[in-house]
C-alpha positions as CSV (number, residue, x, y, z in Angstrom):
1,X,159.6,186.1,40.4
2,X,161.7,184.7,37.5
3,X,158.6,183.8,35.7
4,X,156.8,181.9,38.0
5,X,159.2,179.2,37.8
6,X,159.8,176.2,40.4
7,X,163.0,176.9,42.6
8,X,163.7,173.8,44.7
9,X,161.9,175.0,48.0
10,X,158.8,176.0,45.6
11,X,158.5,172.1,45.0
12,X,158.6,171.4,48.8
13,X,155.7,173.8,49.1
14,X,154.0,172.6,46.4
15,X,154.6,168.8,47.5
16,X,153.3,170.0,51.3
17,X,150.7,171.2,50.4
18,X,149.3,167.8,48.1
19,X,149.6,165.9,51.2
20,X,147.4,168.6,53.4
21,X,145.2,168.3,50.5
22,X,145.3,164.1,50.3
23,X,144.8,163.6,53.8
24,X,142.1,165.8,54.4
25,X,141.0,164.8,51.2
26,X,140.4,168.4,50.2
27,X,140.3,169.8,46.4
28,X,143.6,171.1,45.3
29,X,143.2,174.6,43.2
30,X,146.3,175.7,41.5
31,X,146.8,179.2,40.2
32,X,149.2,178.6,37.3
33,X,151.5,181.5,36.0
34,X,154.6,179.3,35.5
35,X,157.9,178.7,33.1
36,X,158.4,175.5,34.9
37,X,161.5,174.5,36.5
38,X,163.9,177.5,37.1
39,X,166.7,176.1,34.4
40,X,169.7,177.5,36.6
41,X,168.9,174.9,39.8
42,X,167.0,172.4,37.9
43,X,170.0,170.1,39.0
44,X,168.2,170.6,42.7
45,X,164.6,170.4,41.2
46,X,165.0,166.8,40.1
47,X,167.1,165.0,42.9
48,X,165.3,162.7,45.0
49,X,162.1,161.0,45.8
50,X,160.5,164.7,46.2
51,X,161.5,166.1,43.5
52,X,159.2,168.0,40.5
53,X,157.3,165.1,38.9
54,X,156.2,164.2,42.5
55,X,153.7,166.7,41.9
56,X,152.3,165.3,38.7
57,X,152.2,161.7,40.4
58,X,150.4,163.2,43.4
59,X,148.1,164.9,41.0
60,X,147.0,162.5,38.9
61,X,146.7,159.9,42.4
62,X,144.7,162.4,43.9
63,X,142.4,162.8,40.9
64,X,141.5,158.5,40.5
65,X,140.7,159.4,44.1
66,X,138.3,161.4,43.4
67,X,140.3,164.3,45.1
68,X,139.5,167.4,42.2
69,X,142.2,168.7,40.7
70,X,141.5,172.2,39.6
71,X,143.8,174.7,37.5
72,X,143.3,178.5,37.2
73,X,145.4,180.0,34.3
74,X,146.3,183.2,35.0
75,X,149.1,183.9,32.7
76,X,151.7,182.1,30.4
77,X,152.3,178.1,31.3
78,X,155.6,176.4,29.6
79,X,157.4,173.8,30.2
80,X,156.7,172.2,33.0
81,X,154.3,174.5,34.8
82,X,151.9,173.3,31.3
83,X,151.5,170.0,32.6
84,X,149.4,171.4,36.0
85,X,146.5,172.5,34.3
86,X,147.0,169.6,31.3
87,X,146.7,167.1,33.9
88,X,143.8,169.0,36.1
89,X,140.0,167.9,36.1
């Protein structure tokens, strides 16, 4: 749906879904087919303390951890949705 792109409740997911992962200290795999931010709301992507680049901070946290970070590319990744599997182990 529109590219794969992060809609504000697609961030809340994502972020959700980190902690699950950090807390039971479980390996996050990410299947990446993503434009990044959806342009139109990205005024509502970036607004608070949970916003998009939460999920690169939990990321690369999770990874010193020792928590693996694991990207599958399954189709085009710009923008933002590049920096997932840029920032995977």
């Amino acid at each position: 749906v529109k590219g794969g792109t992060y809609y504000p409740i697609t961030v809340k997911k994502h972020l959700r879904a980190q902690a699950i992962a950090e807390e039971n200290r479980l390996p996050c795999v990410y299947l990446v087919d993503s434009g990044g931010a959806y342009l139109p709301r990205q005024d509502d992507v970036f607004p608070d303390r949970e916003h998009f680049g939460r999920i690169f901070f939990n990321q690369a946290n999770m990874s010193a951890a020792g928590i693996p970070q694991i990207a599958v590319v399954m189709g085009s990744c710009t923008a933002g949705g590049a920096y997932v599997p840029a920032m995977s182990d």
